[in-house]
Structure formats: structure tokens, C-alpha cells
N, C-alpha and C positions, 0 to 999 in steps of 0.2 A: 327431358328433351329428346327428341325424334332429330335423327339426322340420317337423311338420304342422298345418294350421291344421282342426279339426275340424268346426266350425260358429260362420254370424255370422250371429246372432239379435237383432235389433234392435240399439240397441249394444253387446252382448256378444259376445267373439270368445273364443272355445274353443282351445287351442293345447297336444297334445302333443308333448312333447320325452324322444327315445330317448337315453342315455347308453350308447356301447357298456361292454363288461363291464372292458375293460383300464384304461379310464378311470377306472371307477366304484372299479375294486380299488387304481388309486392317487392316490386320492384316500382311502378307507379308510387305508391304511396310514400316509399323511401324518399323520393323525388319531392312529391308534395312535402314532406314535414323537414326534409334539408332546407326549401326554399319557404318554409312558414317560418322555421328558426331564426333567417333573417331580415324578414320581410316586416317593411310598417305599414301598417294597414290604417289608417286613421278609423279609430272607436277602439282599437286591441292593442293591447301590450305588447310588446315586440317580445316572438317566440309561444303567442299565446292563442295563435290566430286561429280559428276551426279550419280542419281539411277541406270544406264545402268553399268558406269564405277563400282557401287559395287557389283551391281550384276554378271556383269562378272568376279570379283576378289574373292567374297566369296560367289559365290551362293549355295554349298552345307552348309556353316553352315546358311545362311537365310532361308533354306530347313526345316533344322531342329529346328532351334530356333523358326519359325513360326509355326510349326506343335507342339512344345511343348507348346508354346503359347494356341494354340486354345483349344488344349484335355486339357490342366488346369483349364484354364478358363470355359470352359464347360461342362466337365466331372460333377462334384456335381451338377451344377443348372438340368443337364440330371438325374441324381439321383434320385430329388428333382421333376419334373414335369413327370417321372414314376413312383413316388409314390411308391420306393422300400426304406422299411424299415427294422430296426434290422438291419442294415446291420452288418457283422461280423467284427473283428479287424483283419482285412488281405485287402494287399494295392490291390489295381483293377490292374486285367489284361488286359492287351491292345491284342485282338486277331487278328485285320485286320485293317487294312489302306488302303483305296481307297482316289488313290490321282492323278488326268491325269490333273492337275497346275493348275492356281491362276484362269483361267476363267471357272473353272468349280465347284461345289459344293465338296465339301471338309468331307468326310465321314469316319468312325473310329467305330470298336466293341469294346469292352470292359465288361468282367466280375467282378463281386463281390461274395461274399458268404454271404448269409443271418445265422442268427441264427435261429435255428428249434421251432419249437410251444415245449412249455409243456403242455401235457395233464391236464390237473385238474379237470377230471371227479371227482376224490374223492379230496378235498382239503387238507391245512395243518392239518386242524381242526381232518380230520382221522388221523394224523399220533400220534404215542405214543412216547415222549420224557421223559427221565430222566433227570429232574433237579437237579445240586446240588446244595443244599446250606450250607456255611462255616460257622463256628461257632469259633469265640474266647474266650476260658475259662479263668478265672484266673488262672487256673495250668497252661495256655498255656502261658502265662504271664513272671509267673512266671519260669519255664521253660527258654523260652529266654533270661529271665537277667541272671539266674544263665548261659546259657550261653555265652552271654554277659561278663560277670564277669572273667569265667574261659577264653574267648578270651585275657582279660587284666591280665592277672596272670602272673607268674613267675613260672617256672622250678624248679624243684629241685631234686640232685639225688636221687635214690633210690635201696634197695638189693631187694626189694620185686620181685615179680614173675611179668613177664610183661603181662598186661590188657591193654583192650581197651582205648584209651586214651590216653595212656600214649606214651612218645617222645622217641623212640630207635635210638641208632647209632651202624650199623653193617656192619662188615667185608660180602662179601659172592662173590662166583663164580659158575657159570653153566659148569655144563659138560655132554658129552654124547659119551657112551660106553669109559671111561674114560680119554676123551681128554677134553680138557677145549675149553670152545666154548668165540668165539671173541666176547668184548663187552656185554660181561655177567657178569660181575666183577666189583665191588666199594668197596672201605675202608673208614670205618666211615659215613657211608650211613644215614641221618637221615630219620626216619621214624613215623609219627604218625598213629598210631595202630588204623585200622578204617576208614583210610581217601580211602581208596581203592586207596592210589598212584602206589601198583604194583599189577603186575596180577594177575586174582582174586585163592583167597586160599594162596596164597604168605605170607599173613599176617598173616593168622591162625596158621600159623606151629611157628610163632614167640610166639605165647601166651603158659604162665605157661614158659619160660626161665626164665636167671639170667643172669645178667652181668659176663663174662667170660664162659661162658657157648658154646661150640661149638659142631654142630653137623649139619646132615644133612637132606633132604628129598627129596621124587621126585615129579613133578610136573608139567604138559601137559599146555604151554601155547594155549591162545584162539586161532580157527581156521582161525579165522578172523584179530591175532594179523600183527601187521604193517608191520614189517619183512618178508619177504615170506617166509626165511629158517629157521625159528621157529616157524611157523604157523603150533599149532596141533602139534607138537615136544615135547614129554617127557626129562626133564630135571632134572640132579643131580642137587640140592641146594647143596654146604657147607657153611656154617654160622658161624660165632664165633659174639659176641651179647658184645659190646664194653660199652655201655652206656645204661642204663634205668633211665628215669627221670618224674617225677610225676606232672600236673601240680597241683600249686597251685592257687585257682581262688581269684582274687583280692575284696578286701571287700569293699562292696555296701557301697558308702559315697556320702557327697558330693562333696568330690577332685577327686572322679571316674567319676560322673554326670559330670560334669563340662569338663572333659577331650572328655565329647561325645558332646561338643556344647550346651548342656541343663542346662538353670538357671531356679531357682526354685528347687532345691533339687531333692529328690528321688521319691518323688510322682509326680511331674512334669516331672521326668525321664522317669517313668511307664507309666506317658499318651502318651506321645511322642512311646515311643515303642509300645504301642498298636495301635498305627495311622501309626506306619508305616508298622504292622501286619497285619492291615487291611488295606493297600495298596496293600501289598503283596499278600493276600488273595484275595482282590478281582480281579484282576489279573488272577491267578490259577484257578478260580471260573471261569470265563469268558474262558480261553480259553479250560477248560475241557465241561461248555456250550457251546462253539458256536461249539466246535469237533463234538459234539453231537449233534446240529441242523444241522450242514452241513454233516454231515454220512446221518443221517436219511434222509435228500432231497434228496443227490444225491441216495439211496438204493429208496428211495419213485419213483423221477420220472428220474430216469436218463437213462433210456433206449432210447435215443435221438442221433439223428446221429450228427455227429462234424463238422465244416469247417473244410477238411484238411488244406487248406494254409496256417490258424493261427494254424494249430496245427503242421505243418511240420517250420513255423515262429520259433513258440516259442523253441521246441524242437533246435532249430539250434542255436541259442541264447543263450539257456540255456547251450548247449554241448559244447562253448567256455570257460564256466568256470569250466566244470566237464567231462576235455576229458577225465579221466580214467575210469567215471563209465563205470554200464551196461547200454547200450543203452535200449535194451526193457523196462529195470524197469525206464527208464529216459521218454522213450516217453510214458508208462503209465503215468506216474506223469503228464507228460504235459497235457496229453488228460482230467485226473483226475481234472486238476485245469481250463481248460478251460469248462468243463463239469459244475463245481459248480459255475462260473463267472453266464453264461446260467440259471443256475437254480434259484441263488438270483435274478438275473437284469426280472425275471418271475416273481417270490413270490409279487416282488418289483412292478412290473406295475401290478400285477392284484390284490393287496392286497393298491393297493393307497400309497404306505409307501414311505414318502420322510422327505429328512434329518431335522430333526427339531433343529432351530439354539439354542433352551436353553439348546440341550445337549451338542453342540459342548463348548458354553460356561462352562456348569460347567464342562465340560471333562477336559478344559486348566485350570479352579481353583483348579479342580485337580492335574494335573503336579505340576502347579506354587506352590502350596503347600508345595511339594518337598526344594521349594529353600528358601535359608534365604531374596533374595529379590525380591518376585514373583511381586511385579509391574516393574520391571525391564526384568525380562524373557518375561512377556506380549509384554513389547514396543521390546522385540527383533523378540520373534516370529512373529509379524506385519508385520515385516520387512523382513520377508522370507517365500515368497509365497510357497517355495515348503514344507517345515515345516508345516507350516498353511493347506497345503490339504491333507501331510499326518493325519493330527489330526481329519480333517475333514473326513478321510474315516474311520478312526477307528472309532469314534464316528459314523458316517452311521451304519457298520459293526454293533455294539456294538445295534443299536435300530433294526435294521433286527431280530439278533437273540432274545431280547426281544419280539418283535410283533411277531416272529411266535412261540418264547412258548405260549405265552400271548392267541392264536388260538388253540396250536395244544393240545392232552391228556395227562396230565403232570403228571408224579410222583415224587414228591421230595427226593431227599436224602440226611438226614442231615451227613454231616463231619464235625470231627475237623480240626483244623489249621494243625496240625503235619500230619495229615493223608494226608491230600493234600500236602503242602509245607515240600518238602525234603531238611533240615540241618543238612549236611554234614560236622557239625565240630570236 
């Protein structure tokens, strides 16, 4: 086999590949005698049939099946002894086939796209990154049980004026220029004050009523809301306010611990809750750092040309499960996420950084932590390779962004838990 690199044009590399004639001819015949073995030929035995007689029955699929034979088989090893690397995540184009039959050399183009150099005249080590770091106080603690607490409580009505928190059930209907609009109307609507179940400001106009209390307001849903014929539409509220009810938050015991899976009472409760705070947290923490490591690369070095093929690929991929969007803001995103692929699998080879197996390890005593019977999740996840290499890329992922704060100019910034994680109860 002959393989020559033609032309490398931006990242397209051009590569033909000579099959001499001996090769190509048995490589045909393999062909012919796979498809004689199963072939009934009426007058011959099945598996008995002469290579003439198959050839002249199916010699266009022997045509083909022999020529996808050869470019399979030697496509990569032509790869591989052109010494073309990076190559890009886009399948090879077949450009020309020179083919005049089995007793002549057997010849094929074929393109790829490489991934582009990153520059690293200035390294990570120039770049300036904010880190945060999360902090869990005991008010933050405390704060979640009392949480916690009011989650297990009980109802109760109330005359009082309605506040945040508190469970309303209300009459109401939308109108505009005094006709009542479809689908804008519920009776006994329950509503927790705060929870932003309806659209935003909706819930405001409810605060300081009473039960029995009716009346109205006007009120522009979002531009962007779901409906198209209420998007950006001012609308009449009327309201009448059915129910106000208070919650009562159930008291810290140990018949409440208990009811959360936790033995050991309340201080074995608290530590439980702060371990799963700081799960949570650290979570939050990691994906507001790695936002932040992968901003700052791709704005560092991302002035880099793309393979289109993976990025008209992915784009078409992507657009089956999101025919409505906008296309342009669709194939930035793609161009965006193949862009930062390019810039980590850089950071990655010129910084030595490869996966180290004691993180992937404590990554999974992490999870397994999670469960009441983590030897058990272990022997499952084992058992599911593809489970097992998503954990393995997080865990990648997760030592990348480490090793390049760990290089780049770092400023910390301390947050609490609340500051970060938003609870929405």
C-alpha cells in the first residue's frame, strides 16, 4: 500500500491511498466466495456455485462490498503511516475512486479534518481566574432544619394578612379590554406565596389581603411567556382570595429525625444534614469554577478556526431535538462547545494532565455515600460500563479545572451556602 498526503489546507488534509492490483484482486474474490457460500443459484448446490457463475449473478454488489472492504480496512492504517494526528471528531470523506478492475491497482482519496494548534505563547499561568470558595455556617445549618421542619408541618387557617409563605387558595380570571380571555381562570387555585408558581409580580398583588377579600390588578405577562397570544399582553386580574393558611413547622424530635431515615437523634440529624449540604455545595462550587475556567480559556485562546464537518455534525444532531429553536444561537452553541472540547484536549496534552485513578475512586465513595447501601451501588456501577466512563469524565473534568487554577492567577472569593444554592421553599 502507497499512501500519500496530497494537500493540508487549513484543517483539511487530503490523503491518497494506492492498493496494489494483487491485493485488491484478493480481496474481490474473498467477496465473491463469502457470497457463493450463501447463494442458490438454481442448477448448483448451495456453496458450490463457480466464481464466474457469481460473478456474473451479483457482480455489482461484489463491486461494492470489495471496495468497502479495502477503504475500511485501510483507511486508518493510511492514517497511521501519514502520520496525521488530532485528527477531528468528523467521519472521513471519500473524494475519488480510481478503479479500471481487479488487475490493476486499486486507488481512493479521502479527507479528514484535523484540530487547530493553540497558541500558548502566554500560558494558563497568565490567565486571572476567580475562585470560589463555599462556606457552611452553623446559621446555615440551622436555617435548613428550620426549613426542613416547616417542609413537615401542618397548615393551618388563618384571618391574618397574606405573607410570604403562607398557602392561599384563590378564585381569579384574566381579561382584556373587558372580555375574559381563554384559559386564564381557576377556582380555588392553591398557591404558596413566594414559590414563583405564577407569573412574575402575580404573587405580589396577593400580599397584605384577607380571606374574602376581592379585587383586582393589571399585569403584562413575560415576553417570552409560553403562549404566543399572551406574550407581552397586559392583563385584567380579578381575584376573590378563598383561603389563607399558615404553615405550622413541625417540632424538632426525635419521631421527626426518624421519619428522615436518621437514627441517633437530632445531633446525628444535623450532621447528616450538613453532609448532604456539603454535597450540595460542593456541586455549586464546581460548576460556578469550572464556568469560570472554561470562560476564561475559551476568551484566553479561542481565536482558533473549527472543523466545519463536526461542527455542521453536531449542529444537525443537536437540531433534531430542538427543531423550534433559533438556528444561529443553536450553531453558536455548537461551534462554542466544540471550541472548549479543542481548548481542554490542549491545556490537556501540553500541561501532561491525565486522569488520575484515586480521584475517579473517591469521586464513586462519593456518590456511593449518597446510598444506604453503597457496596452494593459499587458492584452495580461495575456492571455498567457506560455509567462507569461517565464518572470517569467528570472526574477528568473535575482534575482539569483544578490543575489549571492550581497554574493560572487566582483570587478567591469566600460565599456562603445560601448565597450560592438557591432554596426555593
Amino acid at each position: 500500500m502507497q499512501v500519500s498526503v496530497e494537500s493540508s489546507e487549513g484543517l483539511n488534509r487530503k490523503i491518497k491511498v494506492v492498493i496494489p492490483a494483487e491485493e485488491y484482486k484478493k480481496t474481490y474474490y474473498a467477496v465473491v466466495r463469502k457470497i457463493g457460500k450463501t447463494s442458490r443459484i438454481p442448477g448448483f448446490r448451495k456453496g458450490k456455485v463457480p466464481d464466474d457463475v457469481v460473478i456474473k449473478q451479483f457482480g455489482y454488489q461484489i463491486k461494492d462490498e470489495s471496495v468497502n472492504d479495502i477503504i475500511s480496512k485501510s483507511m486508518y492504517q493510511a492514517l497511521n503511516e501519514a502520520k496525521i494526528e488530532n485528527i477531528a471528531d468528523s467521519m472521513p470523506l471519500i473524494e475519488n475512486i480510481e478503479d479500471t478492475g481487479i488487475s490493476n491497482d486499486f486507488a481512493y482519496t479521502f479527507s479528514v479534518e484535523v484540530y487547530p494548534e493553540v497558541d500558548f505563547a502566554e500560558g494558563v499561568e497568565s490567565v486571572e481566574f476567580k475562585k470560589v470558595v463555599g462556606n457552611i455556617t452553623e446559621a446555615d445549618i440551622d436555617k435548613m432544619i428550620d426549613t426542613l421542619c416547616r417542609q413537615q408541618g401542618s397548615w393551618e387557617a388563618s384571618e391574618a394578612e397574606i405573607a410570604k409563605d403562607n398557602l392561599v387558595r384563590i378564585n381569579f380570571e384574566g381579561f382584556k379590554d373587558g372580555q375574559a380571555i381563554d384559559k386564564t381562570k381557576a377556582d380555588n387555585y392553591p398557591i404558596i406565596i413566594g414559590s414563583s408558581r405564577m407569573i412574575p409580580g402575580f404573587e405580589d398583588q396577593l400580599i397584605g389581603h384577607k380571606v374574602n377579600d376581592e379585587f383586582e390588578f393589571n399585569i403584562t405577562f413575560p415576553a417570552d411567556y409560553h403562549a404566543e397570544d399572551l406574550a407581552g399582553v397586559e392583563v385584567l386580574f380579578k381575584v376573590k382570595v378563598n383561603e389563607v393558611m399558615l404553615r405550622k413547622p413541625a417540632e424538632l424530635n426525635d419521631e421527626l429525625v426518624k421519619s428522615f431515615g436518621v437514627d441517633g437523634g437530632v445531633e446525628a440529624f444535623r450532621a447528616d444534614v450538613k453532609k448532604n449540604m456539603e454535597r450540595e455545595l460542593n456541586q455549586v462550587v464546581f460548576r460556578e469554577n469550572s464556568d469560570e475556567v472554561i470562560g476564561k480559556l475559551v476568551a484566553k485562546y479561542g481565536n482558533i478556526e473549527l472543523p466545519s464537518r463536526e461542527v455542521e455534525n453536531l449542529f444537525n444532531n443537536v437540531k433534531k431535538d430542538q427543531k423550534n429553536a433559533d438556528e444561529a444561537k443553536l450553531k453558536a452553541s455548537c461551534e462554542n462547545m466544540i471550541k472548549q472540547k479543542i481548548i481542554v484536549g490542549a491545556v490537556c496534552r501540553k500541561y501532561g494532565i491525565t486522569l488520575d485513578e484515586a480521584r475517579v475512586n473517591a469521586f464513586i465513595d462519593s456518590i456511593a455515600s449518597a446510598y444506604d447501601q453503597a457496596d452494593e451501588f459499587k458492584k452495580a456501577l461495575a456492571k455498567n460500563p457506560e455509567q462507569l466512563q461517565n464518572i470517569r469524565n467528570r472526574a477528568m473534568f473535575e482534575q482539569i479545572v483544578d490543575e489549571v487554577l492550581a497554574k493560572g492567577k487566582v483570587t478567591e472569593e469566600n460565599k456562603s451556602f445560601y448565597e450560592l444554592v438557591n432554596h426555593n421553599f
